[in-house]
Structures are given as C-alpha cells and as structure tokens.
N, C-alpha and C positions, 0 to 999 in steps of 0.2 A: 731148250738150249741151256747146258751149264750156264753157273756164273761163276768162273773161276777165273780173277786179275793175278795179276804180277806185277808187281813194283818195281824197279829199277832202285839198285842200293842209293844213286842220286837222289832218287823222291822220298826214298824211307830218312835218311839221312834229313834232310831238309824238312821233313816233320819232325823226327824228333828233336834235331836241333830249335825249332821253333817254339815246343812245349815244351823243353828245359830253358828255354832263353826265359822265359814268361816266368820260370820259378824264381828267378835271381835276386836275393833279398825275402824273399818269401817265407812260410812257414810250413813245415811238417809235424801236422797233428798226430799222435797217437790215441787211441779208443780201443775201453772193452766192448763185450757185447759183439753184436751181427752187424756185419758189414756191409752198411746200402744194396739197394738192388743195384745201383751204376752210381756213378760221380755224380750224376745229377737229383740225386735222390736229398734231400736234405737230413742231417744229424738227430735223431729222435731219442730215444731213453739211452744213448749210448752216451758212456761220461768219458771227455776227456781228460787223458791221464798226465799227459806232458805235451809241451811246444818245443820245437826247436826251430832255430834259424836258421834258413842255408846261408849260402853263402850269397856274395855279391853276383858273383859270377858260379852260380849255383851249379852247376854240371861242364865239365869238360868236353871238347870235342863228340859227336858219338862215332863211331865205327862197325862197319859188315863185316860180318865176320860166320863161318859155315858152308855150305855147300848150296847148289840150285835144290831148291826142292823146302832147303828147310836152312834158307839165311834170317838171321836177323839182325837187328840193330840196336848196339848196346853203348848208353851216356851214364859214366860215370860221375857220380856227384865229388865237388869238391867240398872242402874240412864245413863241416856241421857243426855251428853252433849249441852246446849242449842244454839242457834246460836245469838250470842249478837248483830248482826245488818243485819236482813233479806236484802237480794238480792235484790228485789224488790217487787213492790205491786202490788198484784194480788186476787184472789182466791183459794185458795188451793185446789185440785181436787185430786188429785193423789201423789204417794209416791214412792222414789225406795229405795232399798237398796246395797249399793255397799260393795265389801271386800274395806279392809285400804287404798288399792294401788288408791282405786278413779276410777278405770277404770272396774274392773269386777263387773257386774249387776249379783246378788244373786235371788231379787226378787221384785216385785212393787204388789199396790193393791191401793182400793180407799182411797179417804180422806173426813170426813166431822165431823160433831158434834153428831152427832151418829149413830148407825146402819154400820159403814163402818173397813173396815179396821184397819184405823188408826182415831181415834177420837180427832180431838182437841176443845180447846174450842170455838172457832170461824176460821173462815176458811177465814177472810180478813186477811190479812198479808199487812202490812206495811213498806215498803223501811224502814233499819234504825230500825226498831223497833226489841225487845230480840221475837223469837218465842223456847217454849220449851214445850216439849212433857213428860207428868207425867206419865204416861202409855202406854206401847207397848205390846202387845202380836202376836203372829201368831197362825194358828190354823188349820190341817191337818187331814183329812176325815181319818178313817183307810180303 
C-alpha cells in the first residue's frame, strides 16, 4: 500500500504556527562549513559566524497558499535583530534556529544569496563587521 497523507491547510498551519511561536525571542545562528545531517545533528568543526535576534514575536501569521497537489505553508519572520559585530570570518553556508534559552535547536537550512533557505546579500562575513537579515521566511510542503 502507498504511503501517501495530505494535510489539511488547518493542520499545516497549526504546525507551523507552533515552531515559529517556539522561536520568539530566539536566536538565528549563521555557520560555514556543511550543514548537519538534520537539526538534531549537533554543531562540529563548523564556526559560527554571527547571532541575531528574532524578534519577540518572531514570525507573523503563516498562510496556504498554491494549488492541491503542491500547497504549502509560508510564516514570515518579523524585524531581526542584527548582529553588530559578527563572530568571525568565514562563509556562510548554513543557519539554525534556536528558542531564547540559546540551547534548544528548532530548525537549520541552507544559506546563500539566492535560491536557499535563508538569502543574504553576500555570504562573506567579516569578523567585527554588522551582518543583518531583511527577510526571513520558512516554508512547509502540506
């Protein structure tokens, strides 16, 4: 027998609203280097490059949006605290997201200047230098 569900935009929704609620206050790590096998993979020779803060109320609403077949669910982040003197210099590759406490991993995905995950404008980072993030969204297959 197949195993093929379907979600109801009500249950995608109420997921992803629950794991942006959970970021609120939270932090979003940037990393060079290769990007864990999953979120639960812990941080190894990969250095991080900068922290930023979400917000209090870290993600707005999310919303369905597409066709049957191929809807998903998109929660856009509200204004990111920037990180006024990056960690150090590297490449940026990869991203996590942790709750407030700094210790619980929520979620990671790639990094780059387009096409990825998290898009910055350039993916050198600079010891010492402000890196900040104008847009964030995630975005959830139903």
């Amino acid at each position: 027998m197949a195993n093929n569900p379907f979600f109801s935009d009500t249950a995608v929704k109420a997921a992803v609203d629950a794991v942006t609620a959970l970021a609120n206050s939270g932090k979003l790590r940037i990393y060079d280097g290769s990007q864990p096998t999953d979120a639960n993979t812990a941080v190894g020779a990969q250095v991080k490059l900068a922290e930023l803060t979400l917000n209090a109320t870290a993600f707005a609403a999310s919303a369905a949006s597409g066709s049957a077949g191929s809807k998903v669910v998109t929660a856009n982040a509200n204004a990111i605290t920037g990180d006024l003197s990056a960690d150090a210099t590297g490449t940026a590759a990869w991203f996590r997201v942790l709750k407030s406490d700094g210790i619980t991993i929520l979620f990671d995905g790639s990094v780059g200047t387009s096409g990825c995950d998290l898009n910055l404008a350039t993916t050198s980072i600079v010891a010492g230098e402000e890196v900040d993030v104008t847009s964030f969204s995630i975005t959830q297959l139903e």
